[in-house]
Steps between C-alpha positions, in 0.01 A plus 500: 500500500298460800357131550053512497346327789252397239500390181383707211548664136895534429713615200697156567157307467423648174827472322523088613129475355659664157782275483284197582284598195773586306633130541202360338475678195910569411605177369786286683485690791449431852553641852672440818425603858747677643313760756623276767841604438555845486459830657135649537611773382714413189359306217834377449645180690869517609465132482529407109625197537188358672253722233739316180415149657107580563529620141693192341261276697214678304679470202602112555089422575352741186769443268624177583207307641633407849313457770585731755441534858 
């Protein structure tokens, strides 16, 4: 994939924006950033450690009640 030197309408864009809604209407469900993480091209992280503890720390603040930084 060939990086824009402008923003605009993306596949990636659209499917976040689904998920997002998708988190408000399926109950105990959340979700966890983790674009920062992985490959541009590869919705997958290599990193799963780091995308289990965003996870658990959405789990510990919807689930649990902590607050969470």
């Amino acid at each position: 994939m060939v990086p824009r030197e402008q923003p605009g309408e993306s596949n990636w864009a659209a499917f976040r924006e689904i998920q997002s809604m998708l988190q408000k209407i399926v109950p105990n469900s959340g979700m966890a950033v983790t674009i920062d993480i992985g490959n541009a091209n590869d919705i997958h992280p290599l990193t799963k450690e780091e995308v289990g503890h965003r996870l658990s720390l959405v789990a510990l603040a919807k689930t649990y009640g902590r607050t969470i930084e």
